[in-house]
N, CA, C and O of each residue as an XYZ file, in Angstrom:
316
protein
N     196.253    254.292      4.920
C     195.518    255.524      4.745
C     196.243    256.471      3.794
O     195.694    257.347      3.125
N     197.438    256.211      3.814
C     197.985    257.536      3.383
C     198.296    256.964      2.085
O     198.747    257.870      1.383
N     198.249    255.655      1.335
C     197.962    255.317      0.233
C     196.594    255.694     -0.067
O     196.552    256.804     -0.598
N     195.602    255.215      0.073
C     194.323    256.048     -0.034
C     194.347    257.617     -0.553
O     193.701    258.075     -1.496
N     195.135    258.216      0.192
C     194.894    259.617      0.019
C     195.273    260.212     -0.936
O     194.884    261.243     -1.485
N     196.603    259.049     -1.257
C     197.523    259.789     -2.669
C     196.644    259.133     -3.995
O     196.535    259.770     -5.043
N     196.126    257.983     -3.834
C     195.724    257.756     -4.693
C     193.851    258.692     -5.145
O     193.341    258.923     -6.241
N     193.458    258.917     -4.028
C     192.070    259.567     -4.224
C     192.897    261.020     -4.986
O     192.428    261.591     -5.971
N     194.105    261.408     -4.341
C     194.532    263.316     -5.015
C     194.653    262.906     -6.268
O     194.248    263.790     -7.022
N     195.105    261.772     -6.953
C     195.626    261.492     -7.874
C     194.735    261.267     -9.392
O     195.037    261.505    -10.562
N     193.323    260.611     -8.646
C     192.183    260.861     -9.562
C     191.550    261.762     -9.778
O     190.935    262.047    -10.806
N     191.639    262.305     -8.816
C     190.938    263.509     -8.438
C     191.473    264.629     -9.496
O     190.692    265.230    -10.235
N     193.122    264.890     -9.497
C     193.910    265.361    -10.470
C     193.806    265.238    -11.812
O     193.961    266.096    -12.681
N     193.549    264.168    -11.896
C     193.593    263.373    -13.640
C     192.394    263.219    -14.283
O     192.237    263.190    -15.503
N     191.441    263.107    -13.329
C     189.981    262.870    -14.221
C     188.905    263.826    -13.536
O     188.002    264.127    -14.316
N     188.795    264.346    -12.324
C     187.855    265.770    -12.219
C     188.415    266.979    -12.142
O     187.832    267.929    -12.665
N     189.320    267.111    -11.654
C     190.110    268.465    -12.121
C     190.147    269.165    -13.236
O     189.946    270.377    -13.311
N     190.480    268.213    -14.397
C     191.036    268.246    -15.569
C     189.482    268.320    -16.351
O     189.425    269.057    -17.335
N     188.210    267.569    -15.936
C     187.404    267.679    -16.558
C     186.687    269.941    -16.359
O     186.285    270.784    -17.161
N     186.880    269.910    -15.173
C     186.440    271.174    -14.135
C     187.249    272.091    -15.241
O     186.508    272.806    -15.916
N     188.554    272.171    -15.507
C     189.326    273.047    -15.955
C     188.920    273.371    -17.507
O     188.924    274.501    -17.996
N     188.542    272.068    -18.238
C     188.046    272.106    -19.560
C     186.702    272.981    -19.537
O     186.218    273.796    -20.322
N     186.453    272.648    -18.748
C     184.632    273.259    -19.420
C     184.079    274.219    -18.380
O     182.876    274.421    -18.548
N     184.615    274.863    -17.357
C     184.151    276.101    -16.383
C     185.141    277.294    -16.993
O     186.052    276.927    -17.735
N     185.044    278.182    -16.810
C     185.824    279.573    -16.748
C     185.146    280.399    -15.172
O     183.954    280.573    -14.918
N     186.127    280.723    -14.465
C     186.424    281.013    -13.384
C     185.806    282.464    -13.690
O     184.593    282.666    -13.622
N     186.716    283.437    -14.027
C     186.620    284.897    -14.194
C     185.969    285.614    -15.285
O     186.601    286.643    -15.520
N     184.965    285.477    -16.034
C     184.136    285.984    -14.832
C     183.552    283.907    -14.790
O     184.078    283.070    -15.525
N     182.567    283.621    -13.892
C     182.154    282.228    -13.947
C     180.990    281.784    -14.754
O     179.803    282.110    -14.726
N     181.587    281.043    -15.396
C     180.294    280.563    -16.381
C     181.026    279.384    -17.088
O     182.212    279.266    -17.398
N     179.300    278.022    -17.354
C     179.895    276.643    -17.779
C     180.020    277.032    -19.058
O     179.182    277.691    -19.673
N     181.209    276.579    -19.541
C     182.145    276.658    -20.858
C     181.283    275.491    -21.742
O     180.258    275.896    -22.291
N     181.583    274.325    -21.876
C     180.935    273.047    -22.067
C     179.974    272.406    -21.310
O     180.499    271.439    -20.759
N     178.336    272.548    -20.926
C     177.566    272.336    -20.396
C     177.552    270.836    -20.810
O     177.565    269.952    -19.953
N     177.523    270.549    -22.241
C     177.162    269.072    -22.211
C     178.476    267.829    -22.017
O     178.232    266.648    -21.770
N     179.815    268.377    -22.184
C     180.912    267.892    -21.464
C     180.877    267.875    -19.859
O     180.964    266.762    -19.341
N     180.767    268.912    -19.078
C     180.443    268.718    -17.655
C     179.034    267.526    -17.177
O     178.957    266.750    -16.225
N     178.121    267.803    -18.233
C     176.719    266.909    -17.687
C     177.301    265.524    -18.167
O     176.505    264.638    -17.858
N     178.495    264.991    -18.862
C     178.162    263.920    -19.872
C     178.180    263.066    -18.477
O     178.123    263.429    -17.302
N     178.298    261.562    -19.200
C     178.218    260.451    -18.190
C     179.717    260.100    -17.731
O     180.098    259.673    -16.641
N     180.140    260.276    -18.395
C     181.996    260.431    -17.946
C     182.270    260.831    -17.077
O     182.687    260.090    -16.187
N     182.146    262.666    -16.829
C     182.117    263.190    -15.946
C     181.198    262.551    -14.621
O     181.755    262.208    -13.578
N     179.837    262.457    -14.813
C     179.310    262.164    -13.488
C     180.049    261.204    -12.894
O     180.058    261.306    -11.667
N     180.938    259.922    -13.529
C     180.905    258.539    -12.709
C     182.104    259.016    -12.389
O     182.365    258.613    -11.256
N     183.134    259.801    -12.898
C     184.535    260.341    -12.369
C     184.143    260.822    -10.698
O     184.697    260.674     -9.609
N     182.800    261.508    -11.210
C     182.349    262.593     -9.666
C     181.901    262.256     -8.536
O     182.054    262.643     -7.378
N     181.144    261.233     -9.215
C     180.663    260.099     -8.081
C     181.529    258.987     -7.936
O     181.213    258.154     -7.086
N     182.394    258.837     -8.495
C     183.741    257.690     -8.013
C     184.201    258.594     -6.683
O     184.268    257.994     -5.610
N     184.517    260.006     -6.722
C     185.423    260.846     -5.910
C     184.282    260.446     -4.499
O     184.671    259.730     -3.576
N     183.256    260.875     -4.528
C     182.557    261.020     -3.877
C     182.563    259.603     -2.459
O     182.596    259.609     -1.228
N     182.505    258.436     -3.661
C     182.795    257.301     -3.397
C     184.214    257.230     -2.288
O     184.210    257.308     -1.059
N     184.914    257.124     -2.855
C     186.288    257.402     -2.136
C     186.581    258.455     -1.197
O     187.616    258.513     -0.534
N     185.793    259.147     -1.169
C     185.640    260.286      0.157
C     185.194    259.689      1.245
O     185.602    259.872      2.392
N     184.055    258.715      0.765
C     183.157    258.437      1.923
C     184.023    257.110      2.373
O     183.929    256.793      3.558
N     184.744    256.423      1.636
C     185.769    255.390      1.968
C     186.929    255.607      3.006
O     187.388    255.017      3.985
N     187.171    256.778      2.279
C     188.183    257.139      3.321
C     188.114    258.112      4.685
O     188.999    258.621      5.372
N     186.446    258.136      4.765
C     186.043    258.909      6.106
C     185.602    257.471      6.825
O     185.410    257.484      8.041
N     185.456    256.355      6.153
C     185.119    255.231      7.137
C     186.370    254.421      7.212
O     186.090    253.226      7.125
N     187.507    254.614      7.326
C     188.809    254.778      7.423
C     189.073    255.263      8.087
O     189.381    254.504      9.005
N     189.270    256.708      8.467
C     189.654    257.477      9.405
C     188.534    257.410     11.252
O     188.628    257.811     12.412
N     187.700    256.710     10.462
C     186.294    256.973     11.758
C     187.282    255.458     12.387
O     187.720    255.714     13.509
N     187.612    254.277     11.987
C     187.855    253.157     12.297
C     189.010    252.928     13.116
O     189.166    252.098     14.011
N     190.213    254.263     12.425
C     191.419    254.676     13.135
C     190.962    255.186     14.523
O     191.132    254.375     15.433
N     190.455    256.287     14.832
C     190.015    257.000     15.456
C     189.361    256.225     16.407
O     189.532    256.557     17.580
N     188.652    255.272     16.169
C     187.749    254.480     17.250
C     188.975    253.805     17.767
O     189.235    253.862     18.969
N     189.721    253.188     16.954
C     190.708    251.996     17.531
C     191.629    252.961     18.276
O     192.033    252.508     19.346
N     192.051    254.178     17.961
C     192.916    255.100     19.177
C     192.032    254.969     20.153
O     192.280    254.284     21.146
N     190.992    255.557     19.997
C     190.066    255.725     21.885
C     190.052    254.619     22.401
O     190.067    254.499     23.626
N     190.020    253.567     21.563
C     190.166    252.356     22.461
C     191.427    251.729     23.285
O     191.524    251.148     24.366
N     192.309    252.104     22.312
C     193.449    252.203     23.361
C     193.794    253.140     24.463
O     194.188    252.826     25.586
N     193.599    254.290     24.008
C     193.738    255.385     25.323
C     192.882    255.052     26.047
O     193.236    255.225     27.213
N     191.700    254.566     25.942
C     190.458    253.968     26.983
C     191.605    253.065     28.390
O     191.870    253.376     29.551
N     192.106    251.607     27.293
C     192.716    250.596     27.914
C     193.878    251.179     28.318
O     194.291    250.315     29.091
N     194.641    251.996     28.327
C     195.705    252.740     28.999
C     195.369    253.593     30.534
O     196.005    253.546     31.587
N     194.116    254.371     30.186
C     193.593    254.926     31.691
C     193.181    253.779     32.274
O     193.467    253.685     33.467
N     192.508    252.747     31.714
C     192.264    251.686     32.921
C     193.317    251.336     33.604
O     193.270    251.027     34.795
N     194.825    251.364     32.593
C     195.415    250.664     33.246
C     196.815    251.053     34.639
O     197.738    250.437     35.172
N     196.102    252.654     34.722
C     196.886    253.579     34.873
C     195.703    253.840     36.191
O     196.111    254.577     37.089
N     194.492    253.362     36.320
C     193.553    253.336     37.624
C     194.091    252.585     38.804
O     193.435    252.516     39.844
């Protein structure tokens, strides 16, 4: 998991961040490069992230089940 995580911050860093930083202005807010943010680059960077979000929430759901299942088999075994 915790490979997962460094590697999702890591794209996340390098290819939507970096796209976000190029072409928004924060203060006041407004898109800088409308057709750089819309290109197709950007979307598959965005939807890769997206991708890997949902990867690593069915990751964490799988951890999480396999703990209750042990704390399950621990109170049984503690009945």
């Amino acid at each position: 998991m915790n490979r997962l995580e460094n590697n999702h911050a890591s794209y996340i860093l390098m290819h939507v961040l970096d796209g976000l930083k190029k072409n928004l202005r924060y203060q006041p807010f407004r898109i800088v490069k409308p057709g750089n943010l819309y290109s197709s680059e950007f979307q598959f960077n965005f939807d890769f992230v997206i991708h890997l979000m949902d990867e690593e929430n069915l990751i964490y759901r799988q951890a999480i089940n396999s703990i209750d299942s042990v704390l399950s088999q621990i109170g049984d075994e503690l009945k």
